[in-house]
Backbone bond lengths (Angstrom), bond angles and torsions (degrees), N, CA, C in turn:
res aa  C-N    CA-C-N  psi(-1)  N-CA   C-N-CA  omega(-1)  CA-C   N-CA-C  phi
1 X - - - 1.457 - - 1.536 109.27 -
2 X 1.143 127.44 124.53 1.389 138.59 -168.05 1.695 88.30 -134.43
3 X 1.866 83.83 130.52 1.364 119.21 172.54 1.865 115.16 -67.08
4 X 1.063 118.03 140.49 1.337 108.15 -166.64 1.584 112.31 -116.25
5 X 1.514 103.18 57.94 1.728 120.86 -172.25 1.470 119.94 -16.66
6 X 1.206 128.29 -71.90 1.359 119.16 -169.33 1.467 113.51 -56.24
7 X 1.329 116.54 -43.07 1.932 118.86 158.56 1.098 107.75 -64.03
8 X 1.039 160.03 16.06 1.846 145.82 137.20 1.229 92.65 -93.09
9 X 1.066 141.63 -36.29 1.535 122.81 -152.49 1.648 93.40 -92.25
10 X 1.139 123.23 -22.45 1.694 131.57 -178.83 1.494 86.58 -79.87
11 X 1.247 115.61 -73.09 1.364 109.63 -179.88 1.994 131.94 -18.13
12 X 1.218 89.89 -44.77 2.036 119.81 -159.44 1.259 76.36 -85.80
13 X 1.633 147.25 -83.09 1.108 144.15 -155.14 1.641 117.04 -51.89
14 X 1.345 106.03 -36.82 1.366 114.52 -170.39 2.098 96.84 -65.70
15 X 1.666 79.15 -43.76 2.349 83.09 -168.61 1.399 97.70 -60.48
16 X 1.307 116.62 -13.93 1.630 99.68 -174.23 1.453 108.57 -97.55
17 X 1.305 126.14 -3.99 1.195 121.31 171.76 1.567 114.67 -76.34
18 X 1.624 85.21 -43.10 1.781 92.52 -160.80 1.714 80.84 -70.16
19 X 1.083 149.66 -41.55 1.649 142.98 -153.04 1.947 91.31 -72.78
20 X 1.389 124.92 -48.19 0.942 123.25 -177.50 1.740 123.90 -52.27
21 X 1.679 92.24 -47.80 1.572 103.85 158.31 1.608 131.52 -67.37
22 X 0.874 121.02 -33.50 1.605 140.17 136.54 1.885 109.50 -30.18
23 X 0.886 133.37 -96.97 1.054 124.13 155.64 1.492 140.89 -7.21
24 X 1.568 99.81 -51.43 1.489 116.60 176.89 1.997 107.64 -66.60
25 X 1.332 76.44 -53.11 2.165 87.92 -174.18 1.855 113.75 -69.19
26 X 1.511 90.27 -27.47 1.148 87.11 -170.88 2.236 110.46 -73.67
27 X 1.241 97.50 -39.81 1.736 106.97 174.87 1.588 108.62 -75.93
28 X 1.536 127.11 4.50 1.204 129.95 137.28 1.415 116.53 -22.93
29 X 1.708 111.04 116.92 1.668 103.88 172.52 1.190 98.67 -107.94
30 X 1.769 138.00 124.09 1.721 118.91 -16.46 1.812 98.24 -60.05
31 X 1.182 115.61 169.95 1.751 115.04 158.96 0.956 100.58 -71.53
32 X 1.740 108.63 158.89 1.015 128.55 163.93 1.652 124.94 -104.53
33 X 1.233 101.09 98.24 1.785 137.20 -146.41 1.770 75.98 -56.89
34 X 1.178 110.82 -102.66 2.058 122.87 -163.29 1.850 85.55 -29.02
35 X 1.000 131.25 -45.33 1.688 122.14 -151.61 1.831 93.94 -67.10
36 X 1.517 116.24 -62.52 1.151 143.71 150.60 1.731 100.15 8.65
37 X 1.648 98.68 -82.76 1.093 105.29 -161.34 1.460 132.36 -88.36
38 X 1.436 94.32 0.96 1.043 117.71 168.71 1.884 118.56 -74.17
39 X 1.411 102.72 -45.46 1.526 114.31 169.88 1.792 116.15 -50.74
40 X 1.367 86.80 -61.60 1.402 94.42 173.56 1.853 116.82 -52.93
41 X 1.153 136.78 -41.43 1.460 118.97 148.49 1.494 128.73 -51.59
42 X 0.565 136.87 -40.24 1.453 151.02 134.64 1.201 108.24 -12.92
43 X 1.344 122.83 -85.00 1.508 140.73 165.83 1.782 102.10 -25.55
44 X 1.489 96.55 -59.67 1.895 86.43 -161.50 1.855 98.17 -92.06
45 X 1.040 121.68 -11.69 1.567 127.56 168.90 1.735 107.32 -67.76
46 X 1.477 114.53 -45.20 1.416 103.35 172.96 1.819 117.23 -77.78
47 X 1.580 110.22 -25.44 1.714 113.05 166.09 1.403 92.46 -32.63
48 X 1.440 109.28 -86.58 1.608 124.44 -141.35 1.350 107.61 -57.69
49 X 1.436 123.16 -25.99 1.311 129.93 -176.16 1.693 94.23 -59.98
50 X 1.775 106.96 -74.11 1.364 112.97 -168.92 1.999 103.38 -41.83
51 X 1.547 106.82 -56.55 1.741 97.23 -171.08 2.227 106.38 -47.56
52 X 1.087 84.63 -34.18 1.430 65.09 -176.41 1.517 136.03 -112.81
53 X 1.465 93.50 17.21 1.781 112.49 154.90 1.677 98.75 -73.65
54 X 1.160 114.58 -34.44 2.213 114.99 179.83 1.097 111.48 -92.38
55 X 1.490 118.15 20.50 1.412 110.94 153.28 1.505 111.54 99.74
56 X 1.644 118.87 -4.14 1.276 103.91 151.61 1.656 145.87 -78.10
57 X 1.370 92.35 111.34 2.006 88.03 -165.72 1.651 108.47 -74.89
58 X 1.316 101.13 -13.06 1.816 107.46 -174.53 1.493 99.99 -96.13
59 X 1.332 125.51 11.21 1.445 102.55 174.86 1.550 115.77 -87.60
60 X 1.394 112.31 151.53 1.101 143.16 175.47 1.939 115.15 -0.24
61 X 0.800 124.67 163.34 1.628 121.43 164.55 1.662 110.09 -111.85
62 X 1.754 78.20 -49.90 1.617 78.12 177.61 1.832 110.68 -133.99
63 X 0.966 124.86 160.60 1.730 104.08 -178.92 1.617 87.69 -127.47
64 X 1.278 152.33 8.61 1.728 130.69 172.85 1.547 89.41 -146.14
65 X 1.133 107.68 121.71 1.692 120.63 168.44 1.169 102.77 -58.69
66 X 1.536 107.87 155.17 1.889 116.62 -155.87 1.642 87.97 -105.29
C-alpha cells in the first residue's frame, strides 16, 4: 500500500482551510450556524480524502450525518 503524497498533502491543506474557516464563522457574534456547518463538512470531507490518499480503503464516507 503506497501513500499517495500530493493527495494528502492537498487533502491536509484543504482541512486547514476549512478548520480556519470554521473558526472564523464560528467566533461570529451571533455564529453563523449554515456557514458553521458547512466548514465542518469540509473539515470531515477533507479527513477522509487525506485517510484515503494513505491507503485507507475502509475509511469512512461520511463521519457527521447531514
Amino acid at each position: 500500500m503506497r501513500a499517495n503524497m500530493p493527495d494528502a498533502q492537498q487533502a491536509l491543506a484543504d482541512y486547514d482551510e476549512a478548520r480556519a474557516d470554521y473558526m472564523k464563522f464560528l467566533s461570529m457574534a451571533p455564529p453563523d450556524d449554515k456557514a458553521v456547518n458547512a466548514a465542518m463538512v469540509a473539515m470531515d470531507e477533507a479527513h477522509t480524502r487525506f485517510k484515503q490518499a494513505m491507503g485507507d480503503h475502509d475509511a469512512p464516507t461520511h463521519l457527521r450525518p447531514l
